[in-house]
Biopython code that builds the backbone (N, CA, C, O; Angstrom):
import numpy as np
from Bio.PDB.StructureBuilder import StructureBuilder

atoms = [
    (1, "UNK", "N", (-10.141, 7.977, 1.281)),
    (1, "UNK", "CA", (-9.592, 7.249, 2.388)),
    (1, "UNK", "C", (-8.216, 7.830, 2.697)),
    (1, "UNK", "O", (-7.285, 7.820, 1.893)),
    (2, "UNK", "N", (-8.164, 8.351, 3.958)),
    (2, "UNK", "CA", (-6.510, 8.531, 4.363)),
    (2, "UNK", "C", (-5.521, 7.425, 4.309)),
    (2, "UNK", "O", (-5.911, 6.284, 4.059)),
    (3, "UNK", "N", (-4.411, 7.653, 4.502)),
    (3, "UNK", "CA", (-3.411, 6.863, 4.160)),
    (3, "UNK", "C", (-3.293, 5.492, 5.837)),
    (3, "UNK", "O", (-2.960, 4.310, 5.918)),
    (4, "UNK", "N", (-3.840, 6.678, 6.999)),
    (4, "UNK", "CA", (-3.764, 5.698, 8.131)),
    (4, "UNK", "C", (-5.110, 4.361, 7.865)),
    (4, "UNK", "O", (-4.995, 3.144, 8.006)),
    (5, "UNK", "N", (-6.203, 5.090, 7.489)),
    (5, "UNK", "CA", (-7.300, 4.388, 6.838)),
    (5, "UNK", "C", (-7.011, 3.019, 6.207)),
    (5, "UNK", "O", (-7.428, 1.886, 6.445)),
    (6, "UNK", "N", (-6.180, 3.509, 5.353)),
    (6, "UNK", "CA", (-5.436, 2.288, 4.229)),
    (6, "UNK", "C", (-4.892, 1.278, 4.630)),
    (6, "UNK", "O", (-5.079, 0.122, 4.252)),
    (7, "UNK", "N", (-3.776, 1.901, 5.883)),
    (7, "UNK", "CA", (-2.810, 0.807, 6.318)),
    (7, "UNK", "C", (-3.593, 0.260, 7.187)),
    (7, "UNK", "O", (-3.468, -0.961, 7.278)),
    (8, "UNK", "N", (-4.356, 0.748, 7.856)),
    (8, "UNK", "CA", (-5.139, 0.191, 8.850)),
    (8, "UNK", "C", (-6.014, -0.822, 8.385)),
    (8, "UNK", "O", (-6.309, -1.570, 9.318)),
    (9, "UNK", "N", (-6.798, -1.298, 6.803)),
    (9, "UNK", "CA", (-7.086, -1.938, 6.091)),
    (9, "UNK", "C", (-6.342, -2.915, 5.552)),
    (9, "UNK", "O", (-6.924, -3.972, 5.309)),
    (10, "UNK", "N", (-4.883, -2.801, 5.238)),
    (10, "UNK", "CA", (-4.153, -3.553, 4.582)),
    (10, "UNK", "C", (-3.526, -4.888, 5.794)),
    (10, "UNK", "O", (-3.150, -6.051, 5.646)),
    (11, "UNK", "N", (-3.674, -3.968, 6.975)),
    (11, "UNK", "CA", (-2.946, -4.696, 8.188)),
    (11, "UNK", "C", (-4.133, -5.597, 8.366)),
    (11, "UNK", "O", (-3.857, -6.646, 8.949)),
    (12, "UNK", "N", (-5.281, -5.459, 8.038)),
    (12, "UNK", "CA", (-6.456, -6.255, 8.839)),
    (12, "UNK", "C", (-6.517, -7.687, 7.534)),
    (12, "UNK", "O", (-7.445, -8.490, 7.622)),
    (13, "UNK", "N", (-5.702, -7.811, 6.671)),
    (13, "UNK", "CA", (-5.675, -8.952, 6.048)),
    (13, "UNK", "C", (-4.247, -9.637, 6.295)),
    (13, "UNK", "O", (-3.079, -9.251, 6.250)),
    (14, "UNK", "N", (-4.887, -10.808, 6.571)),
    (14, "UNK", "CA", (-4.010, -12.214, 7.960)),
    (14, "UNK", "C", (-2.652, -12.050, 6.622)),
    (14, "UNK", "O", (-2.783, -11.962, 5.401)),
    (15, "UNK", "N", (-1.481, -12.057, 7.422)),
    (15, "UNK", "CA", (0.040, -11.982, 6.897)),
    (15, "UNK", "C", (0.115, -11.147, 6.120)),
    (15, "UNK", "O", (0.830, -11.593, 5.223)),
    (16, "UNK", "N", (-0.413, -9.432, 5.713)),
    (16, "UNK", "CA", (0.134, -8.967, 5.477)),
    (16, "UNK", "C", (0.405, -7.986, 6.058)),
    (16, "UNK", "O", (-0.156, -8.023, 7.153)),
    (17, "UNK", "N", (1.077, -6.930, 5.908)),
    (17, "UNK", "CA", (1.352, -5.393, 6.633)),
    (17, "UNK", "C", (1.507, -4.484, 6.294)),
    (17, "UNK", "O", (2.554, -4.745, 5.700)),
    (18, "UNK", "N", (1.322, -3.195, 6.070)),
    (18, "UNK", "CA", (1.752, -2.041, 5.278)),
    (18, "UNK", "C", (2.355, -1.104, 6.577)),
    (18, "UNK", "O", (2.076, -1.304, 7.758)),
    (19, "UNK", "N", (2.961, -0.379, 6.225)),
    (19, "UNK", "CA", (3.532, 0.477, 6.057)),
    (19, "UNK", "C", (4.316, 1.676, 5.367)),
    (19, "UNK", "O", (5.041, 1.393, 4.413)),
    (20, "UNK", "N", (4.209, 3.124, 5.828)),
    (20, "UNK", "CA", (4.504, 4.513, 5.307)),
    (20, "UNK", "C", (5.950, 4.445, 5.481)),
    (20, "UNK", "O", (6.400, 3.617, 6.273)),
    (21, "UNK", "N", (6.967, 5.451, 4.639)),
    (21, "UNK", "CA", (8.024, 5.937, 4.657)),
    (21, "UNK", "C", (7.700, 7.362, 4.384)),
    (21, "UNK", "O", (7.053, 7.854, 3.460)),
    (22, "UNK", "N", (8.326, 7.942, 5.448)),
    (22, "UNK", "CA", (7.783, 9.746, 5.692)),
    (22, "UNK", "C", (8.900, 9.901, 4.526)),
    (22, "UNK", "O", (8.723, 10.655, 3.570)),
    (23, "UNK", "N", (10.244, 8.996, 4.721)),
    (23, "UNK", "CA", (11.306, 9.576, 4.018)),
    (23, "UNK", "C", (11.079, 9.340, 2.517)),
    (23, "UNK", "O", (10.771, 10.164, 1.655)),
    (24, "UNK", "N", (11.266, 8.244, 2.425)),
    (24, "UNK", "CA", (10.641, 7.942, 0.709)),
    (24, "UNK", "C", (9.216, 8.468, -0.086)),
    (24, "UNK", "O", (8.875, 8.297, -1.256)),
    (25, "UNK", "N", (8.509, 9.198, 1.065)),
    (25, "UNK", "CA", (7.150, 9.051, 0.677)),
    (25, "UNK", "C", (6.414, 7.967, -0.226)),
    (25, "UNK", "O", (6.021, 8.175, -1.374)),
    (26, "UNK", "N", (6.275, 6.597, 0.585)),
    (26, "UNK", "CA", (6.019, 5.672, -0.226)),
    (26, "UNK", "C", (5.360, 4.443, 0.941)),
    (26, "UNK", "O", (5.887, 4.224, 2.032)),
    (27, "UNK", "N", (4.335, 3.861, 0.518)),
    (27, "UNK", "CA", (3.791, 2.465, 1.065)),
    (27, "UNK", "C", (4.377, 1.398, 0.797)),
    (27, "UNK", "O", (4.776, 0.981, -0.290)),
    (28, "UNK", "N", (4.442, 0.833, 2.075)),
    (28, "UNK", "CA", (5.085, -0.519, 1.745)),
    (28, "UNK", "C", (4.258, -1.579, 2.282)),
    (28, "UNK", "O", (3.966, -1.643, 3.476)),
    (29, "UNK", "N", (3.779, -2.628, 1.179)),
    (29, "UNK", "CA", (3.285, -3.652, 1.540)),
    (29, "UNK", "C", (4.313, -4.548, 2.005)),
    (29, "UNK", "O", (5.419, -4.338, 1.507)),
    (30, "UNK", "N", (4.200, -5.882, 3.171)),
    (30, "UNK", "CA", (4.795, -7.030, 3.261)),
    (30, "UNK", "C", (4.032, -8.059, 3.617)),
    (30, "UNK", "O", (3.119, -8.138, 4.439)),
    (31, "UNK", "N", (4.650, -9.056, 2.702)),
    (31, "UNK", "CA", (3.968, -10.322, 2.769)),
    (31, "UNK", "C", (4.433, -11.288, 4.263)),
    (31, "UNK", "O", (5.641, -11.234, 4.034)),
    (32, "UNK", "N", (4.389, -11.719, 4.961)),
    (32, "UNK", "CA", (4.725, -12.862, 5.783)),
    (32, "UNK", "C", (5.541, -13.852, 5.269)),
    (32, "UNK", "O", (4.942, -14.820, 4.800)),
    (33, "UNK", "N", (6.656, -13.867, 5.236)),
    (33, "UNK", "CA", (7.373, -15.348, 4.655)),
    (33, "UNK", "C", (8.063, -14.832, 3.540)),
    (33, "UNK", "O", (8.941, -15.606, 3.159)),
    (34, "UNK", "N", (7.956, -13.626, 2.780)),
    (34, "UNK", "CA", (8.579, -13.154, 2.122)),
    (34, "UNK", "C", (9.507, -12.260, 2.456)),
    (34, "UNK", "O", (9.512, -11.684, 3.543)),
    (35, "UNK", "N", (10.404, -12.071, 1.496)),
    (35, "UNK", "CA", (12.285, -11.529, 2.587)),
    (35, "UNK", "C", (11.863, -9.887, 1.501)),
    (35, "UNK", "O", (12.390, -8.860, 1.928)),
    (36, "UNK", "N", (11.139, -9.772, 0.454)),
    (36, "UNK", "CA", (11.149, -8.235, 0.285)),
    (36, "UNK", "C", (10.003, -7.842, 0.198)),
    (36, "UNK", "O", (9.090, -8.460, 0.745)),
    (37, "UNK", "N", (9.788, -6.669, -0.547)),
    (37, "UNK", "CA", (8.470, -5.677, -0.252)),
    (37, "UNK", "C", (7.625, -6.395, -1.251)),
    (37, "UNK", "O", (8.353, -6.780, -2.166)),
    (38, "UNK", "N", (6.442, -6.711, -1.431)),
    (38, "UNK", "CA", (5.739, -7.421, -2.206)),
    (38, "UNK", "C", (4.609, -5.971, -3.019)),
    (38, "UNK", "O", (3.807, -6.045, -3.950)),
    (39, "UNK", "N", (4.913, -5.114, -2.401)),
    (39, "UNK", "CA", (3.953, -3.907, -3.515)),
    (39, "UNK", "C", (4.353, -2.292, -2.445)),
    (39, "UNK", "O", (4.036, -2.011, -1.289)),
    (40, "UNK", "N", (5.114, -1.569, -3.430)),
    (40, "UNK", "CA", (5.693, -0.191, -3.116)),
    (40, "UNK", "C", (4.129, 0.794, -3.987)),
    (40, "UNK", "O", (3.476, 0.653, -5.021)),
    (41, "UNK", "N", (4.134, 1.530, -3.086)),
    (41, "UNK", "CA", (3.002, 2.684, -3.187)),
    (41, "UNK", "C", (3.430, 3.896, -4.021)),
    (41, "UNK", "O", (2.665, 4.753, -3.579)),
    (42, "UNK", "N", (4.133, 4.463, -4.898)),
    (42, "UNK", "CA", (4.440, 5.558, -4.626)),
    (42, "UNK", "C", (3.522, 6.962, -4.746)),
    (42, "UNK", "O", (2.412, 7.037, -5.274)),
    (43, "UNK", "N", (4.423, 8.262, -3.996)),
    (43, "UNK", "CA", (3.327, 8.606, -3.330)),
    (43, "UNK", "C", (3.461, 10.032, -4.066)),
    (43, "UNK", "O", (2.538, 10.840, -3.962)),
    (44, "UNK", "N", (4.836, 10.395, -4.951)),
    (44, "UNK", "CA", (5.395, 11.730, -5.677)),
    (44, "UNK", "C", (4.308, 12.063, -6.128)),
    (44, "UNK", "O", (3.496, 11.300, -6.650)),
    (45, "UNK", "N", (4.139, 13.763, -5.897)),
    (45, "UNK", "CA", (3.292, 14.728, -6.411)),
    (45, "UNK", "C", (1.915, 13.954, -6.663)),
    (45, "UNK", "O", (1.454, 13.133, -5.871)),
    (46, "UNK", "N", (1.403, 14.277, -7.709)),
    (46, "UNK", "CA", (0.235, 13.727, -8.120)),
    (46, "UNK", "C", (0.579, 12.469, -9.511)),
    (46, "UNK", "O", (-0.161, 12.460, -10.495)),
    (47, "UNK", "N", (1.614, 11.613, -9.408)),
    (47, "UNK", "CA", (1.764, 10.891, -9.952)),
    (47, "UNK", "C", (1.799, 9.435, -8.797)),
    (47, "UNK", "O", (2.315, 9.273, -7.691)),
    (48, "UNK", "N", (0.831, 8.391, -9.866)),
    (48, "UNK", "CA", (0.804, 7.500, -8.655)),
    (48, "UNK", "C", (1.081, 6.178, -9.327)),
    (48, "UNK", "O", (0.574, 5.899, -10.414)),
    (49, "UNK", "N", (1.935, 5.321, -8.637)),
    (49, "UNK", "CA", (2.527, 4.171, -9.036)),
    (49, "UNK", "C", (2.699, 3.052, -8.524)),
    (49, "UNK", "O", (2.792, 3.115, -7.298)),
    (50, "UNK", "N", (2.765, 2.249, -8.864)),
    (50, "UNK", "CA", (2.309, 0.604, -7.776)),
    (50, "UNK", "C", (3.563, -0.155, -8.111)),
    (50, "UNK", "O", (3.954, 0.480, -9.091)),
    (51, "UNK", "N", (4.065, -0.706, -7.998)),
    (51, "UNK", "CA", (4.959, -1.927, -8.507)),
    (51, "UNK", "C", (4.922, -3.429, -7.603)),
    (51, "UNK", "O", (5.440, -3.591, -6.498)),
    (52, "UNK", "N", (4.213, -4.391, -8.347)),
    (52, "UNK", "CA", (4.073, -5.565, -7.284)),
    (52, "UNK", "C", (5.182, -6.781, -7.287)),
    (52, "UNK", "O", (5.046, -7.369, -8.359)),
    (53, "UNK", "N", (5.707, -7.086, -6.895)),
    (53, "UNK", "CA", (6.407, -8.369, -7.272)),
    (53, "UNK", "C", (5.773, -9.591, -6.784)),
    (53, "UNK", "O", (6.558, -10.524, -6.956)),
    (54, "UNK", "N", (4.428, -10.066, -6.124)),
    (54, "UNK", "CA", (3.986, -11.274, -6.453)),
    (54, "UNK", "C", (2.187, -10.929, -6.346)),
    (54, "UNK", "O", (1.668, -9.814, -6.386)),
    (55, "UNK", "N", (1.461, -12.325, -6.194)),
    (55, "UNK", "CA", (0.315, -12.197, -6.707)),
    (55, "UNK", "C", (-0.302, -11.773, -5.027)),
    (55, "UNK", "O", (0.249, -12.295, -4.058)),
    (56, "UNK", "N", (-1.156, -11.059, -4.882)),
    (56, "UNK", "CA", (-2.140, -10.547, -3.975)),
    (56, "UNK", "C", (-3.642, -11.473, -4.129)),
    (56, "UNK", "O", (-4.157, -12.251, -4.932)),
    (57, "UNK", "N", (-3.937, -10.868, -2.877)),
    (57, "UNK", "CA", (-5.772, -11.795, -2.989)),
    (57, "UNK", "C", (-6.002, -10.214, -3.764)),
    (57, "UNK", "O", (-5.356, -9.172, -3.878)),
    (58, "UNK", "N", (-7.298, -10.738, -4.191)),
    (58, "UNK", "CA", (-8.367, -10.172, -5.160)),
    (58, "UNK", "C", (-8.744, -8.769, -4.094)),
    (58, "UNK", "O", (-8.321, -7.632, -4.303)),
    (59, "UNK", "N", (-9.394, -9.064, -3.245)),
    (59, "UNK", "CA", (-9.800, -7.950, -2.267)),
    (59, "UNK", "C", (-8.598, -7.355, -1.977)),
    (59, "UNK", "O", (-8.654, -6.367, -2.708)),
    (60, "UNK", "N", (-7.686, -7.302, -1.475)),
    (60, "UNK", "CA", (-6.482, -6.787, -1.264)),
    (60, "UNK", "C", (-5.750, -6.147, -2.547)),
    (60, "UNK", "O", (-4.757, -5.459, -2.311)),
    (61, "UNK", "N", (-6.149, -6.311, -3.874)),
    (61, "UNK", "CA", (-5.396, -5.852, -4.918)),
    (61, "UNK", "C", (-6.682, -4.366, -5.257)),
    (61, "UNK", "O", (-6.571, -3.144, -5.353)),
    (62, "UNK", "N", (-7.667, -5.224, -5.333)),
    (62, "UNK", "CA", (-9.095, -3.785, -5.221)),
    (62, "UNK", "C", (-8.706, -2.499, -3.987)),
    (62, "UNK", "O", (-8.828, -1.299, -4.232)),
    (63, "UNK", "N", (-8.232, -3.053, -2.669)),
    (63, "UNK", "CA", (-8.101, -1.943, -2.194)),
    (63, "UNK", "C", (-7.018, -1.160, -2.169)),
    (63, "UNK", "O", (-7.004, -0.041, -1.656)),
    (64, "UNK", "N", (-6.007, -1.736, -2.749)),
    (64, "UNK", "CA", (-4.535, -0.951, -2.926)),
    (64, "UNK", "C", (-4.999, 0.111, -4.192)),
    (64, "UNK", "O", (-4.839, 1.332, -4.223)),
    (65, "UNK", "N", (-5.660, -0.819, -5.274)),
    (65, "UNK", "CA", (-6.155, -0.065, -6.644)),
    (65, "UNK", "C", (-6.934, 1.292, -6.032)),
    (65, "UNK", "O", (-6.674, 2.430, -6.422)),
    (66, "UNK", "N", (-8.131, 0.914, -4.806)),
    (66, "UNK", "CA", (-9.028, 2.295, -5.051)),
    (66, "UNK", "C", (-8.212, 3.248, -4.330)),
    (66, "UNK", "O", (-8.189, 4.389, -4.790)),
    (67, "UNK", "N", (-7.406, 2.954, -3.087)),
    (67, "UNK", "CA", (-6.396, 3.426, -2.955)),
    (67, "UNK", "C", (-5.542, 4.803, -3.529)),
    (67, "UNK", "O", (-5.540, 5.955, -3.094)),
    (68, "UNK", "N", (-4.733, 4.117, -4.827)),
    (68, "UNK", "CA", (-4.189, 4.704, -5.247)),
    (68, "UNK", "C", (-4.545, 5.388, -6.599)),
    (68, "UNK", "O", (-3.627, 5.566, -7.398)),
    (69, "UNK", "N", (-5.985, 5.841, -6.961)),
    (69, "UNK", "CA", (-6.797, 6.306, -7.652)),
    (69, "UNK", "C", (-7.668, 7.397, -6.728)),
    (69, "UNK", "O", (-8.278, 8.393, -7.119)),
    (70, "UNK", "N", (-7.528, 6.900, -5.443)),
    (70, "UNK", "CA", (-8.169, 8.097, -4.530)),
    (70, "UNK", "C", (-7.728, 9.948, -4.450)),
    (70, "UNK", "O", (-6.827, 10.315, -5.204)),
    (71, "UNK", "N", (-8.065, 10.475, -3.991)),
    (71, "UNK", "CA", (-8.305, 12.148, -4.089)),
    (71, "UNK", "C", (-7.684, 12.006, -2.901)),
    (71, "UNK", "O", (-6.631, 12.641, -2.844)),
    (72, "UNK", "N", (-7.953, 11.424, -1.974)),
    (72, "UNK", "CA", (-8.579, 11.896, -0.370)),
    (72, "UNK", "C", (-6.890, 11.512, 0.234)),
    (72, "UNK", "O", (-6.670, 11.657, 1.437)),
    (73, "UNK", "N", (-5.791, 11.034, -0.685)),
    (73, "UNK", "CA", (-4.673, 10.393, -0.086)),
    (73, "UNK", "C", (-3.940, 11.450, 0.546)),
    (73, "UNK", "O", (-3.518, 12.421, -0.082)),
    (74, "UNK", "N", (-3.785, 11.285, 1.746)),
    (74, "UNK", "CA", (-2.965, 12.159, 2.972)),
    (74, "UNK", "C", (-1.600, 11.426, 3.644)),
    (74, "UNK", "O", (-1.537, 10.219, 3.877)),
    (75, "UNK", "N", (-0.893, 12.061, 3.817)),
    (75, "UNK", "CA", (1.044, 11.593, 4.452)),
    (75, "UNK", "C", (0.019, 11.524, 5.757)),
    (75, "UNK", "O", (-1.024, 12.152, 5.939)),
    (76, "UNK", "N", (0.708, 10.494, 6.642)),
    (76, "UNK", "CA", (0.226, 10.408, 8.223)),
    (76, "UNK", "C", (0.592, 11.787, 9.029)),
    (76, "UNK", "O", (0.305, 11.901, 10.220)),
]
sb = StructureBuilder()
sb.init_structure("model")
sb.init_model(0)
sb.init_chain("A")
sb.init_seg("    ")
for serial, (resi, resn, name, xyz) in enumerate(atoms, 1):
    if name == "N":
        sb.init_residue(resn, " ", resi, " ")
    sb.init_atom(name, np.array(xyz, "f"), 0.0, 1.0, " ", f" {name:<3s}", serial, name[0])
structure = sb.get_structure()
């Protein structure tokens, strides 16, 4: 799955949003109602890293996971 793929998935679940940083090279989830990033992507070399600070739905935590276990991950 490409990375537009992803966000385009992450956006289609009600209050949340993702978004890319070309500069950070990094995903940013946001929650609705929450004042910070609720799950950073990172995107360095072939090392891949999640950091969440609150709880996600179930489907939404599966697709960040296959996500960031994917081959196919591309910068927009």
């Amino acid at each position: 799955m490409t990375m537009t793929e992803f966000i385009t998935k992450v956006n289609e679940f009600k209050g949340y949003r993702a978004e890319y940083s070309k500069e950070n090279n990094r995903v940013f989830i946001f929650k609705e109602g929450e004042p910070f990033t609720i799950c950073k992507i990172f995107l360095e070399r072939k090392a891949k890293y999640m950091l969440f600070t609150t709880e996600l739905p179930s489907e939404l935590f599966n697709l960040i996971a296959d996500y960031s276990i994917s081959d196919n991950r591309k910068e927009l």
